[in-house]
N, C-alpha and C positions, 0 to 999 in steps of 0.2 A: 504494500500500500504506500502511495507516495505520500510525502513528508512539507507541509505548506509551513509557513511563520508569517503570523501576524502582528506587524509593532502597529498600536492605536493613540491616540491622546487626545486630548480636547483641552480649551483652555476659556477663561471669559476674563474679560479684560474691565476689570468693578467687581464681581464677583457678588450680587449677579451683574451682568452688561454683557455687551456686544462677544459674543462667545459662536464658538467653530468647534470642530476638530478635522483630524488625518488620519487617515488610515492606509497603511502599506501591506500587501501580500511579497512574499518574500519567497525565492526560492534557497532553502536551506544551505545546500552545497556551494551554491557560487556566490550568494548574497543579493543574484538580479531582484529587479523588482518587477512581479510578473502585474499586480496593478495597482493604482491607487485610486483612493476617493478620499472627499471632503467637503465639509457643508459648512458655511453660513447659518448659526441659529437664530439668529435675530436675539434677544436679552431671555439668558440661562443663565448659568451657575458652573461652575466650573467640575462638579460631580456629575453634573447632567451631561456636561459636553464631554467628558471621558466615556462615560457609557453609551453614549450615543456612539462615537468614535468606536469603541470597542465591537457594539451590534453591526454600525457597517463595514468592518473590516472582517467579522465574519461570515458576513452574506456574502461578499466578495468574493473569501477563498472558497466560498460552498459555491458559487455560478464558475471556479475553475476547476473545484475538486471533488466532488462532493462525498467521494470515497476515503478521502487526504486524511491522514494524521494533524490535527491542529495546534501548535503551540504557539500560543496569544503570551507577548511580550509587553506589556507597559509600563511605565512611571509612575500608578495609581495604586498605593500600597492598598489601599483602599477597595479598587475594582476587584484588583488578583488576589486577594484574601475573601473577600465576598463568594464571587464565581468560586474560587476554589471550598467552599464551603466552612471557609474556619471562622468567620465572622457572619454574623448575622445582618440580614439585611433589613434596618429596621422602620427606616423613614420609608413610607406606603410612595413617595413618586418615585424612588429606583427600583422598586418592586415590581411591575410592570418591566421596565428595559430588563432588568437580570434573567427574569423571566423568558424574555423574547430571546434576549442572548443565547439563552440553555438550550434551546427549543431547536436553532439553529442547527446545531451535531447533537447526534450522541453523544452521550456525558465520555463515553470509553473512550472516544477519537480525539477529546482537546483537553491541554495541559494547559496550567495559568502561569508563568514565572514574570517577579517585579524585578527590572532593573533604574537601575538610577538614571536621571533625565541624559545626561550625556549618549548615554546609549540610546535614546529613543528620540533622536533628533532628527531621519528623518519625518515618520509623523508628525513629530510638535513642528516644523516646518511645513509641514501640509496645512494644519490646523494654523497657524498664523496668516500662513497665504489667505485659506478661507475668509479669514475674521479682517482681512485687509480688502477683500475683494469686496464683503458686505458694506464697511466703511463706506468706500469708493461708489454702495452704488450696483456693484459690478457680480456678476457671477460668478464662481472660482472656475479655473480652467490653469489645468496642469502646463507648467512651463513645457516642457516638452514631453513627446508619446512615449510608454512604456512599450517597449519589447513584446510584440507579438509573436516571437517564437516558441514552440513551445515549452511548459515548465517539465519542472520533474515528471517521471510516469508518464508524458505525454501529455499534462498539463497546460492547458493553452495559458497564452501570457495575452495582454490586454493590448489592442488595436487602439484606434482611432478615435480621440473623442466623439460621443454619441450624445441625443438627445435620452429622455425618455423613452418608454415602448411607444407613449400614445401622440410623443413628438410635442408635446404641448410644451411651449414657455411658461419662464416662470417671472417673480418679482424681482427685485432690487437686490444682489445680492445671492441668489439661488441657482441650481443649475438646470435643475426641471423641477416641474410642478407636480403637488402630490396629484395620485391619480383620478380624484375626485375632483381636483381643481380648484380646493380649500388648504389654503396655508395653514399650519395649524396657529396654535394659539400662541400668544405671546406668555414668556415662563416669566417669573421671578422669584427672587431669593433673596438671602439676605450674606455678607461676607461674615465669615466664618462660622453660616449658620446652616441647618440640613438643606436641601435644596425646595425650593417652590415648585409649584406643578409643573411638569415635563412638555405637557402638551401632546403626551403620546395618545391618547384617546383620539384624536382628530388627525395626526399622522400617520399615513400609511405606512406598513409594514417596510414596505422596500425602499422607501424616502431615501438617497444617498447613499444607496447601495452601488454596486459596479453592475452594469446591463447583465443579464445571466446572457444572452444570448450573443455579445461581443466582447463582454469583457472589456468595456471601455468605461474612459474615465467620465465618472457622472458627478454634480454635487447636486443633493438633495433638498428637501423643503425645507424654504424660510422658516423656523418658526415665531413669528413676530419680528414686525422692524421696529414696530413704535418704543422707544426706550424712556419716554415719559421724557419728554426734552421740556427744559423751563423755557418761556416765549420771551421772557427781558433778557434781551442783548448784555452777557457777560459777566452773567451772575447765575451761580451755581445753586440748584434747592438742596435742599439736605440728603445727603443719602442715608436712605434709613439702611443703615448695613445690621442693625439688629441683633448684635450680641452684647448678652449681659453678665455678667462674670459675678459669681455668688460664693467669697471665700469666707467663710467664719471664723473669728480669732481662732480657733481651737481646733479645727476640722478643714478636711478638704476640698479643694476649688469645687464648682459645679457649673456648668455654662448648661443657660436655658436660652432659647432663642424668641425670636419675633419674626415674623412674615409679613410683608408689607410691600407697596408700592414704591418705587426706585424713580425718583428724580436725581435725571444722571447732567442738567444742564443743558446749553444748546446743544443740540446735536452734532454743528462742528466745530466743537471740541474738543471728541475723540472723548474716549475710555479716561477715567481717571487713577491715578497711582492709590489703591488703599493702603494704608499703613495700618495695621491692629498690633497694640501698644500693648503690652503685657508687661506687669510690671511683675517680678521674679516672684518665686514664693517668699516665704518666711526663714529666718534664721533668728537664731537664739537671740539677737537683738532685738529683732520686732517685735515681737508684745509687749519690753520693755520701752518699747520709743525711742531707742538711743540712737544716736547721731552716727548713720554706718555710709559711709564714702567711698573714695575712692585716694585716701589718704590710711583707712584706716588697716585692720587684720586681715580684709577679705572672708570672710567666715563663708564656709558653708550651707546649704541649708538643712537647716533643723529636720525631723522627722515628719513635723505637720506640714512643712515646706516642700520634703520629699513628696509628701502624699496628695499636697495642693498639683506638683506641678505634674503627677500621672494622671491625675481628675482632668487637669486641664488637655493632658495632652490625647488624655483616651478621646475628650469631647470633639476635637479640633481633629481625630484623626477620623470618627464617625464621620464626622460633615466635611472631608476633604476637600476646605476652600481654600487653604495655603497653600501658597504657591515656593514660598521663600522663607529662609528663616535667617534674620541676622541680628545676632546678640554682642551685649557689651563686654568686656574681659574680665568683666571681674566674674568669682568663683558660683557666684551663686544663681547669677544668669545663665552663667554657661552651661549648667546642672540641669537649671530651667529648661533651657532651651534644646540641651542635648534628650530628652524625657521626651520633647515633642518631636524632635527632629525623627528620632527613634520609630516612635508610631506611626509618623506619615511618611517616612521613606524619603525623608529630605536630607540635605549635608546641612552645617551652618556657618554661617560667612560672622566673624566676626570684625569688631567696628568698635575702635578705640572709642571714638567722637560719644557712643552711648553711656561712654561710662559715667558713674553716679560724680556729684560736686563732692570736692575735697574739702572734708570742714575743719581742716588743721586739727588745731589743741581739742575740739570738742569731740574728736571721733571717738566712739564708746560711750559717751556720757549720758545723761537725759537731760531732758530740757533745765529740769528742775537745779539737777547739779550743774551745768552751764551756766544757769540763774546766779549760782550760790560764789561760781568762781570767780564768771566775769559778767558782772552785772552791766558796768557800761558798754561792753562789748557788743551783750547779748541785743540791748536796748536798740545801739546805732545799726545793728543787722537789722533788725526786724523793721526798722525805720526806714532801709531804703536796700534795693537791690542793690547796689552799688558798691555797698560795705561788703568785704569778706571777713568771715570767720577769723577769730585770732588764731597767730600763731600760719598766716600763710596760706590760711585755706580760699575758697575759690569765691566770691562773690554771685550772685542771682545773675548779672549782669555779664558777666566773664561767659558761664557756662551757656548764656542763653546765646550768646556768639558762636561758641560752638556747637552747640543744635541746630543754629541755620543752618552754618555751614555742612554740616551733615549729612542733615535733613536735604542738601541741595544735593548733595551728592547721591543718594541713595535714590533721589526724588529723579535722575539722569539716566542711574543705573537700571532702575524697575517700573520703566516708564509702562504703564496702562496692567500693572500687575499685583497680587496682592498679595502684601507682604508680610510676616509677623515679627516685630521686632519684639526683643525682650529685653528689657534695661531699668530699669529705677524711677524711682517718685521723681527726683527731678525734673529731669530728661522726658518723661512722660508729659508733668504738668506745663514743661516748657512747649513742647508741641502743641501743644492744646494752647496755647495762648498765644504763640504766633500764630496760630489757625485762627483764632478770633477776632485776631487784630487788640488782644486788652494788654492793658499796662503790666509792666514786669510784675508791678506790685499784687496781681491778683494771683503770683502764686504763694503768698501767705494765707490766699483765703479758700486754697483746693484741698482736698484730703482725699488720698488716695490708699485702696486696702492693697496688703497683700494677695500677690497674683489676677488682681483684676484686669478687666480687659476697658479699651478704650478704642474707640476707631476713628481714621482721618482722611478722607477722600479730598485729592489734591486735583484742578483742573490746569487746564492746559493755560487757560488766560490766568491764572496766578492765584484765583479762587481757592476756595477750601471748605467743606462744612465737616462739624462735629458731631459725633455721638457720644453723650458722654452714660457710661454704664457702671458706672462704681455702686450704685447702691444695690448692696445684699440682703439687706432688712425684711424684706421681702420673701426670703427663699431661707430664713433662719428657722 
C-alpha cells in the first residue's frame, strides 16, 4: 500500500481575524509535492483554521490515494493529540471538523505526528498566501503547478489549477464557491479563548479540498468577509479578545472565556498584532508583597506558582490560540513560560527588555519595611515616576522607555500574530498604559494578580484597544 504525508496548518491573524490555512500532500520518499490546497476563511480562530487545514489536506490525499497509508504532520500540538485520541475534544465547534477528519480514512490507515513550526513551513506558507490573497480581495492561486507525475504506487500528482466540479465562482478572497452557492457563515472567537462557531453547518463537505477528479489546486469557501470593521476613519473599536485569568492567592490559575463580537477597525488596516500579557505565577514573595525585581535573588516559583502556571498552561493549550511565546529572563517567567510552551508545542524566544524594574535597596522588603527604612524615599517615589528607588534602582519613567522600545520591536517582529508574553507587574501595567495613552502616574493606581492574563491588540495606524481581565473575585 503506498505511503502519502500530509503537513496542514492554519493561522488567523487577531485570533479570531482574517484566518487561512495550507495544506500539502507529500510524496514520502523524494519529499515532491504531489498537491496542495488552501482557503481564505474570512474571520476564525486560529484552532479553526488548523483543522480546517488538516480536513482538507486529507481529502486531498484521499482524491490521490484512497488506499495510501496516511501520516498527517502538523504544528498543532493540539490537533495531533486530539485526532490521535489522547486529548479530549471538548469545545462542541471542533467536534464536528474532528469528526469529519476521522470519517475521511480509516482510523488503521492515518498516523498523527507534531512537529515544530520550522518543519511545517511549507503549509504555514500556503496558509499565509491564502490569508494575503483574502486581504487583497483576491482568491489564492498557487504560485506555480505541482507535478503531475505520478506519486508513489502510481499515485497521481496534481495538474493544472481547476475551478470547482460545478465551475461556479466564488467571492472576494475564495477559490470556488460552496456547492450550494452559500458562503458559509462568518466565525468568531475570542484570543486565547476556545474557538467560536466554525460555520461548518452551512459549508460543504468538500469546500477547499483538491478536485478528486484532477487533482488540482482548489481554494475553498469564504467563510465570512465581514470582520466587523469600525466606519470612523483611524480608530480602532475594542477587540473583545475575551480572556479572563482567575488566580487565587492560594490556589491555581483558571482561564474562563467570553465569546463575542470582534471589532477589528477599518478594514484596511490589516490584522492586528495581539499581545496576551501574563504576568508569571507566584513565588514565595508574592503573598508577602515584597519588592521582587530584576535587581533582586530571582527566586523561583513557589509550589502555588508551579500549579498557577500548568492551570494556565493546560487552558491556553485547550484553546490553541498562541501562536508565540516570548518571556522575560528572569527565573520565574521562564518556569512560567516554559509550563506553557510545553503544552502547546511552542519554543520560547526570550526578551531582556521584559524584564521586571530594579528597585535597588528595597528588593525583598514590603512596603511596610520600605516605609520604616526610607520614609523620604519611599514618599518622592510614589510622588512621581521619575524618582527611582534608592540605592540605584530603576524609576517608572526609565522602564517605561524600555517597554516602548520593546514593545516596538516585538510589535515588527509579530506583525498580525498572537502573541503570549510573560513578564511582570511592571512591564504589564506599562503596556497597558501606553495602550491608553494615561499618564505614567496611573500605574500607582493598577493592581495586578499573580499569573493573570491581560490582552493588547495593536493597529497598523498606531491605535491600540485594551482588555483588561485581572478581576478573579468572581470565579473565587
Amino acid at each position: 500500500m503506498a505511503e502519502l504525508v500530509v503537513e496542514a496548518d492554519g493561522g488567523s491573524r487577531g485570533n479570531p481575524g482574517p484566518a487561512g490555512y495550507g495544506a500539502v500532500v507529500l510524496d514520502p520518499r523524494t519529499g515532491r509535492a504531489l498537491a496542495e490546497v488552501a482557503e481564505y476563511l474570512g474571520t476564525a480562530t486560529n484552532n479553526v483554521a488548523e483543522y480546517r487545514g488538516l480536513l482538507a489536506g486529507l481529502k486531498a490525499a484521499k482524491a490521490l490515494g484512497p488506499a495510501a497509508r496516511i501520516r498527517v504532520r502538523m504544528d498543532s500540538k493540539l490537533a495531533v493529540e486530539q485526532m490521535s485520541g489522547r486529548w479530549k475534544i471538548k469545545h462542541p465547534d471542533l467536534r464536528p471538523l474532528a469528526a469529519e477528519a476521522a470519517r475521511v480514512f480509516p482510523a488503521e490507515q492515518v498516523t498523527y505526528e507534531w512537529i515544530p513550526r520550522e518543519r511545517n513551513k511549507h503549509a504555514d506558507r500556503l496558509a499565509n498566501e491564502a490569508m494575503d490573497a483574502g486581504a487583497r480581495g483576491e482568491r489564492w492561486e498557487a504560485p506555480s503547478a505541482v507535478s503531475g507525475r505520478p506519486g508513489p504506487g502510481g499515485v497521481p500528482g496534481a495538474g493544472a489549477e481547476a475551478e470547482s466540479a460545478d465551475g461556479a465562482g466564488a467571492g472576494p478572497g475564495t477559490g470556488v464557491e460552496a456547492a450550494d452557492g452559500v458562503a458559509a457563515p462568518e466565525t468568531a472567537g475570542a484570543a486565547g479563548t476556545a474557538p467560536a462557531e466554525a460555520g461548518t453547518a452551512d459549508a460543504p463537505a468538500d469546500a477547499g479540498t483538491v478536485a478528486a477528479a484532477s487533482g488540482a489546486h482548489v481554494a475553498g469557501t469564504q467563510a465570512g468577509t465581514d470582520v466587523g470593521a469600525d466606519t470612523g476613519a483611524g480608530v480602532a473599536t475594542e477587540a473583545r479578545t475575551g480572556v479572563t485569568a482567575a488566580v487565587a492567592e492560594s490556589g491555581p490559575a483558571v482561564l474562563s472565556t467570553e465569546t463575542s463580537s470582534v471589532g477589528w477597525g477599518p478594514a484596511d488596516l490589516g490584522p492586528p498584532a495581539v499581545f496576551v500579557l501574563l504576568r508569571h505565577g507566584e513565588t514565595v514573595l508574592t503573598p508577602e508583597k515584597r519588592f521582587s525585581g530584576s535587581g533582586g535573588t530571582d527566586p523561583e516559583l513557589s509550589p502555588v506558582g508551579r500549579r498557577q502556571a500548568e492551570a494556565i498552561a493546560a487552558s491556553l493549550a485547550e484553546r490553541g490560540t498562541v501562536q508565540d511565546i516570548v518571556s522575560s529572563p528572569l527565573r520565574r517567567c521562564r518556569e512560567t513560560a516554559a509550563a506553557v510552551a510545553a503544552r502547546l508545542g511552542l519554543g520560547v524566544t526570550v526578551e531582556d527588555g521584559l524584564r521586571e524594574a530594579d528597585f535597588g535597596a528595597w528588593e525583598g522588603l514590603t512596603f511596610a519595611e520600605t516605609r520604616d527604612r526610607y520614609p523620604d524615599d519611599l514618599n518622592a517615589w510614589l510622588a512621581s515616576p521619575s524618582v527611582a528607588p534608592t540605592g540605584g534602582g530603576e524609576s517608572f519613567a526609565t522602564v517605561a522607555r524600555r517597554i516602548e522600545a520593546t514593545r516596538d520591536r516585538l510589535l515588527e517582529r509579530y506583525r498580525g500574530r498572537t502573541v503570549l508574553l510573560v513578564t511582570h507587574v511592571t512591564p504589564v501595567k506599562t503596556l497597558v498604559q501606553l495602550a491608553l495613552g494615561a499618564p505614567l502616574e496611573s500605574l500607582f493606581r493598577m493592581e495586578l494578580s499573580a499569573a493573570s492574563v491581560s490582552v493588547v491588540a495593536y493597529y497598523a495606524d498606531g491605535n491600540a484597544s485594551v482588555r483588561l481581565l485581572n478581576d478573579t473575585s468572581h470565579l473565587r
